[in-house]
C-alpha positions as CSV (number, residue, x, y, z in Angstrom):
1,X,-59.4,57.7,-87.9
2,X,-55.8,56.9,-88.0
3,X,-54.8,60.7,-87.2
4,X,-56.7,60.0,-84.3
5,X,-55.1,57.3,-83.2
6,X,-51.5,58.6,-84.0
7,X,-52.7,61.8,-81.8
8,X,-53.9,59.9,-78.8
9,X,-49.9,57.8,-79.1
10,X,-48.1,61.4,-79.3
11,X,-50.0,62.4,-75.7
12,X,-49.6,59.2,-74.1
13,X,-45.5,59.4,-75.6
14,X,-45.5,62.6,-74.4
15,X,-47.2,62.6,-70.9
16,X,-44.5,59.5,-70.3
17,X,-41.5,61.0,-71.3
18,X,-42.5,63.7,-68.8
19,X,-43.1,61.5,-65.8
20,X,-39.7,60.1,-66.7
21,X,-38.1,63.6,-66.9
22,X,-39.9,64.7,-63.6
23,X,-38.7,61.4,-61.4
24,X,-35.2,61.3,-62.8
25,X,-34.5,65.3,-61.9
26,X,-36.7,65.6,-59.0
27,X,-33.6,63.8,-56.7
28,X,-32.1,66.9,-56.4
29,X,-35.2,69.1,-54.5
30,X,-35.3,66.5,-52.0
31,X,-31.5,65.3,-51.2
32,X,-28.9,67.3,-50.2
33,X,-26.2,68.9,-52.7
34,X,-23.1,67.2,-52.3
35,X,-21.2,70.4,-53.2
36,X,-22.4,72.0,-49.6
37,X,-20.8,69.9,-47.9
38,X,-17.7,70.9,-45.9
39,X,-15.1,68.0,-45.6
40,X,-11.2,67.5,-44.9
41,X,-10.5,67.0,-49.3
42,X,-6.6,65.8,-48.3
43,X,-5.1,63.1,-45.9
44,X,-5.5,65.1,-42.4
45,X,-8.4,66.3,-40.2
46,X,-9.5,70.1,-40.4
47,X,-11.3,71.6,-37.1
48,X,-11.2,74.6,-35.3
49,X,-9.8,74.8,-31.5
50,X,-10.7,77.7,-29.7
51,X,-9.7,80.6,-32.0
52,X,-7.3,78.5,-33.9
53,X,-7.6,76.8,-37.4
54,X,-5.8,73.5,-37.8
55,X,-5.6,72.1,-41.3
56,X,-4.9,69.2,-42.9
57,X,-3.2,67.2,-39.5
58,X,-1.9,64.7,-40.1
59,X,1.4,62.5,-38.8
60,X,3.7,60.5,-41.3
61,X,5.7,57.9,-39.8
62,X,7.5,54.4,-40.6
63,X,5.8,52.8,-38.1
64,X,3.9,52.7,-34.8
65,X,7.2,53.0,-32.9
66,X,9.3,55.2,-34.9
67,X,9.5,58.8,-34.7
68,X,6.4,60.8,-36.5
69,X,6.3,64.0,-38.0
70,X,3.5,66.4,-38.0
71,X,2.1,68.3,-40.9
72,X,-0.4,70.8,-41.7
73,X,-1.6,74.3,-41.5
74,X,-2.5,76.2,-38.0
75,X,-3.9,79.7,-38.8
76,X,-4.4,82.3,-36.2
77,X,-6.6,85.1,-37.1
78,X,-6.8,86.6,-33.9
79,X,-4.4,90.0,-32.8
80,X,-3.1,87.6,-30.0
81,X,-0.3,84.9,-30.5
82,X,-1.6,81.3,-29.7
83,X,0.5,78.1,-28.5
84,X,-1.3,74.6,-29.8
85,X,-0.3,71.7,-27.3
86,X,-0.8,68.5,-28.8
87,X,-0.8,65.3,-26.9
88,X,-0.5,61.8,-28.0
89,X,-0.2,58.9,-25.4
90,X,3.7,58.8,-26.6
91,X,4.6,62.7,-25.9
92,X,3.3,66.2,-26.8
93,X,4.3,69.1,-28.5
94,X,3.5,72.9,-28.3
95,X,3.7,74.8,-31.5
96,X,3.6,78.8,-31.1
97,X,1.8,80.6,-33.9
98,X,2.2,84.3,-34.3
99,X,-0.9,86.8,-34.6
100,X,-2.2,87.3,-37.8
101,X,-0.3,84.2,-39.1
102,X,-0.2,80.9,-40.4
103,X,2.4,77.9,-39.8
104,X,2.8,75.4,-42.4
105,X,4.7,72.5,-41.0
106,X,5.7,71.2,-43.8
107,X,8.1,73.9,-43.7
108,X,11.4,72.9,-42.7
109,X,11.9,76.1,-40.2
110,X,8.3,74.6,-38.6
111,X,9.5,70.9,-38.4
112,X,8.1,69.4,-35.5
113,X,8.1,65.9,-34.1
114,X,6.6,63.6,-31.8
115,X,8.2,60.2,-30.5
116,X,5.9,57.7,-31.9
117,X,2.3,58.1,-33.4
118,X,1.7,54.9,-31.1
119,X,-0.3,53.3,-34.2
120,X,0.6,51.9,-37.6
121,X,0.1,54.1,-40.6
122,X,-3.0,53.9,-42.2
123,X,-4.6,54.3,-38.4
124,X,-5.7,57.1,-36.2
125,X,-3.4,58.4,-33.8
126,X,-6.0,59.9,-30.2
127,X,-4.4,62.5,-29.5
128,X,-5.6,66.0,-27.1
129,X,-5.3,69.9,-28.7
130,X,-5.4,72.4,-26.7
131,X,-5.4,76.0,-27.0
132,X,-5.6,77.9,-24.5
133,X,-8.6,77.1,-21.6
134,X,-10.0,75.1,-25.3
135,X,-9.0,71.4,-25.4
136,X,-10.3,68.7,-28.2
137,X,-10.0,64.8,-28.4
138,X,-9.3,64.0,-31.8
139,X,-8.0,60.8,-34.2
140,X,-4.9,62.3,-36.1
141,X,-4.6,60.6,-39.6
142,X,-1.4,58.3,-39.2
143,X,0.4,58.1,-43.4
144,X,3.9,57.0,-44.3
145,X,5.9,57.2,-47.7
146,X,3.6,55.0,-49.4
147,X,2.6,58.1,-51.6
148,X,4.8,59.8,-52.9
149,X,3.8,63.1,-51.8
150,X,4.8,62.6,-48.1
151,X,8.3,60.7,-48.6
152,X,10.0,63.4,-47.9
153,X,8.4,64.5,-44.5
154,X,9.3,60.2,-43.3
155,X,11.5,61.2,-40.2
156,X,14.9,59.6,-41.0
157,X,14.0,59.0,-44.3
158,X,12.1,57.1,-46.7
159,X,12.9,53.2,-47.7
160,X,12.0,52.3,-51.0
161,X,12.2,48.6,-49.7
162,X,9.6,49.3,-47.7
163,X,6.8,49.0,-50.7
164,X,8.5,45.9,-52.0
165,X,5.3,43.8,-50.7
166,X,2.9,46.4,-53.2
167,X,4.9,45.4,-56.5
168,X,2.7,42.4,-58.1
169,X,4.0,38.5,-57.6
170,X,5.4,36.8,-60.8
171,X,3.3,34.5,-62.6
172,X,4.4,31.2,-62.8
173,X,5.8,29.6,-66.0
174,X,3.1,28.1,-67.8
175,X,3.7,24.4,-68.9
């Protein structure tokens, strides 16, 4: 009798720990994969405007008012060359980009600047691309020298005294 019983615990063990295998992997045939989605892994926006690729947008600044630079990638694939305008509510900019070539503006030789992003870093700048008869709204990513990855793009140059309000306050003496 008590190899009976110890049977009838193994099945009811058993049938349990398959539920519980069953309803902890079954999430992933109903919910989506999160590696299939397509998404912007950096600072800036990626989009496509008319038969241009512009990646990773984005404008570093020291402030709303100052000067901002633009960096990225804008890829043209096509057998044509393509001019992007970009419009911000401070100024525009056209940047040409050859057939069958990419311009990375992080370049030096493919610097370009507007007068202001109009909005503090850490906001979106609204700004108009346009490509030909193609013309998108878009919110442009607005970063300054905070990390240290874009302190060399600040227009005018970076100011470490700018991230004095980041370092941690002193404690008081205890007494």
């Amino acid at each position: 009798m008590t190899a009976h019983k110890y049977r009838g615990r193994r099945v009811v063990a058993a049938a349990a720990l398959a539920m519980l295998s069953l309803g902890v992997t079954s999430c992933g045939a109903i919910n989506e994969q999160a590696t299939t989605f397509q998404y912007a892994a950096s600072d800036g926006i990626v989009l496509n405007v008319g038969d241009l690729e512009v990646r990773n947008l984005m404008l570093v600044t020291k402030s709303a008012t100052d000067e901002a630079r633009l960096l990225g990638s804008l890829v043209n694939s096509t057998k044509e060359a393509q001019t992007l305008d970009l419009t911000l509510s401070s100024g525009s900019v056209s940047i040409k980009i050859p057939a069958k070539s990419v311009v990375n503006l992080e370049k030096s030789e493919n610097e370009k600047t507007v007068p202001s992003a109009g909005v503090l870093p850490g906001a979106q700048a609204e700004a108009t691309l346009a490509v030909g008869s193609g013309s998108q709204q878009v919110r442009i990513p607005v970063v300054d020298g905070t990390l240290k990855e874009y302190r060399e793009f600040v227009p005018g140059g970076f100011d470490e005294k700018s991230l004095e309000h980041l370092a941690p306050a002193e404690k008081p003496a205890a007494h």
